[in-house]
C-alpha positions in Angstrom: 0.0 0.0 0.0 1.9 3.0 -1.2 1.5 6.6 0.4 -0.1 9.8 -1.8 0.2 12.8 -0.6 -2.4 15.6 -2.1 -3.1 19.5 -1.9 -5.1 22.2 -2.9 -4.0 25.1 -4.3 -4.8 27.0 -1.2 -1.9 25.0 0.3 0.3 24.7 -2.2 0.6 28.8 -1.7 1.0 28.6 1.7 4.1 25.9 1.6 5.3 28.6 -1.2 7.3 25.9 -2.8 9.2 24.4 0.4 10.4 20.7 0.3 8.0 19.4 3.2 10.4 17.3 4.5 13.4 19.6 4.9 10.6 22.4 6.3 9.6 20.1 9.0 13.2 18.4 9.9 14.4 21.8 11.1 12.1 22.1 14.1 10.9 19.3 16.2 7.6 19.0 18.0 6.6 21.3 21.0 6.2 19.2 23.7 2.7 18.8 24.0 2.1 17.7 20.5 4.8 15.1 21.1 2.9 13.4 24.3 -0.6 13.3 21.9 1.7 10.9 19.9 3.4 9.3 23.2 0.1 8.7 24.4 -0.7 6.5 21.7 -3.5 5.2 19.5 -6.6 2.9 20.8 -9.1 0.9 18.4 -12.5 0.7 19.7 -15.3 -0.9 18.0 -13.0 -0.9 14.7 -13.0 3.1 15.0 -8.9 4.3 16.1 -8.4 7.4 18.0 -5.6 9.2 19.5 -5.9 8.2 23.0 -5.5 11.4 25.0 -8.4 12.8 22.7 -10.7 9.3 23.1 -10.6 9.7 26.9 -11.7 13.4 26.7 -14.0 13.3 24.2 -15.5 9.7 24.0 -17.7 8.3 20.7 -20.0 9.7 19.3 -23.3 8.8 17.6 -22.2 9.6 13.7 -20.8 7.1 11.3 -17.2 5.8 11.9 -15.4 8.4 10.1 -17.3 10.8 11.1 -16.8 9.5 15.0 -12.7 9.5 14.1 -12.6 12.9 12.7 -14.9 14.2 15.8 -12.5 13.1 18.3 -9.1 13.2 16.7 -8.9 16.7 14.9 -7.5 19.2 16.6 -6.3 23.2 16.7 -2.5 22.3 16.5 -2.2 26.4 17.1 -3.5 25.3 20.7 -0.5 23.0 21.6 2.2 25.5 20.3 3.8 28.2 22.6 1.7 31.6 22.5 4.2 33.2 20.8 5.1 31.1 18.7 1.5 30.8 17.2 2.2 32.2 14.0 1.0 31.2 10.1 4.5 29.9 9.1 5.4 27.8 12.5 1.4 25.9 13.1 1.3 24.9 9.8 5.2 23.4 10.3 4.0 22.1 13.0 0.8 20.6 11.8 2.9 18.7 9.2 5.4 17.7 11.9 2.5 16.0 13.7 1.1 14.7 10.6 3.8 13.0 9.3 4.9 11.3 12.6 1.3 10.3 13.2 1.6 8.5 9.7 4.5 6.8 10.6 2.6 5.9 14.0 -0.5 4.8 12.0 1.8 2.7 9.6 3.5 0.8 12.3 0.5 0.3 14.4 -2.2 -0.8 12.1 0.0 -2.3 9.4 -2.3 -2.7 6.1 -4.7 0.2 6.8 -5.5 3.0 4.8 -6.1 5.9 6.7 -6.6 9.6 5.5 -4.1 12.3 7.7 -5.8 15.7 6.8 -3.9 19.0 7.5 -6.1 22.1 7.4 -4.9 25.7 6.9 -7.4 28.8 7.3 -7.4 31.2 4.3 -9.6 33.9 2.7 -10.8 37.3 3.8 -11.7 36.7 7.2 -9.1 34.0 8.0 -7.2 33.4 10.6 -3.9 32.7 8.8 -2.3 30.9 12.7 -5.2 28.4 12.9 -3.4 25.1 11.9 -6.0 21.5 12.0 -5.1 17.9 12.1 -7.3 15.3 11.7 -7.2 11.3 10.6 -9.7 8.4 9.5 -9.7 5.7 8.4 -10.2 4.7 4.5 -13.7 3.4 4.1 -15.5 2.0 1.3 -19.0 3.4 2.2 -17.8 6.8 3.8 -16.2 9.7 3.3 -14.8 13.2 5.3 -13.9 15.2 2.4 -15.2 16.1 -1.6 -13.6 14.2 -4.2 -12.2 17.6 -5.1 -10.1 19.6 -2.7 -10.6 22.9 -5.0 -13.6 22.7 -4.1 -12.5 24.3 -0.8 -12.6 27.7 -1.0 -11.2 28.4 2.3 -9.4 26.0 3.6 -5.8 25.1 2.6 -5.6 21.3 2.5 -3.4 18.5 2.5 -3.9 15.5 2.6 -1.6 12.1 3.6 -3.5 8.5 2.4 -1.5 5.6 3.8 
């Protein structure tokens, strides 16, 4: 099962043509988002959550992606140092986190798809700091996001499938 990687245009201005990989290498993790990802990942009822998020927010009554998305998406701009919530550095971050959770995801639930989406604010009224990640897993019979991520006129996106 290969990885894909996809963005919107949106996103693709906000990277403004960095290498992902090199932007992210040169600065770790705060510490907060680093103990999301120490605390781990727990399956229930075939739904996987980040389990500092599962014990604070529980289930919910949607469909299973819909469940996953509710509890694991998060501000990352809330788990950075105040000032250090700027554009630039929550959106590094965001990928930071995205990236290692794939690697988590990969190691964990080897043979899954899952969908890693990183979410930018843009537009008029944005709020260019506010930085979201959320995951699911790949299902058949339901989906989180259109087919076309143009069709998101204010939200950067990017988007990992494993």
């Amino acid at each position: 099962m290969g990885n894909s990687i996809e963005t919107n245009r949106l996103m693709d201005k906000r990277l403004k043509g960095r290498n992902i990989e090199d932007w992210i290498a040169k600065h770790p993790l705060t510490a907060m988002l680093k103990t999301h990802l120490k605390n781990g990942l727990i399956e229930v009822d075939g739904k996987v959550f980040l389990a500092k998020f599962y014990k604070k927010r529980g289930g919910s009554n949607e469909d299973a992606t819909g469940a996953e998305m509710w509890v694991n998406g998060f501000h990352i701009d809330l788990y950075v140092p105040k000032e250090k919530v700027i554009p630039d550095y929550s959106l590094q971050q965001g990928l930071t986190f995205a990236f290692s959770l794939k690697d988590l995801l990969i190691n964990q639930f080897p043979g899954t798809a899952f969908k890693i989406i990183v979410s930018t604010d843009e537009g008029e009224d944005a709020f260019p700091e506010v930085c979201t990640v959320g995951f699911h897993k790949v299902r058949s019979n339901e989906v989180w996001l259109l087919g076309n991520l143009e069709g998101y006129k204010m939200n950067g996106l990017l988007v990992i499938t494993t």
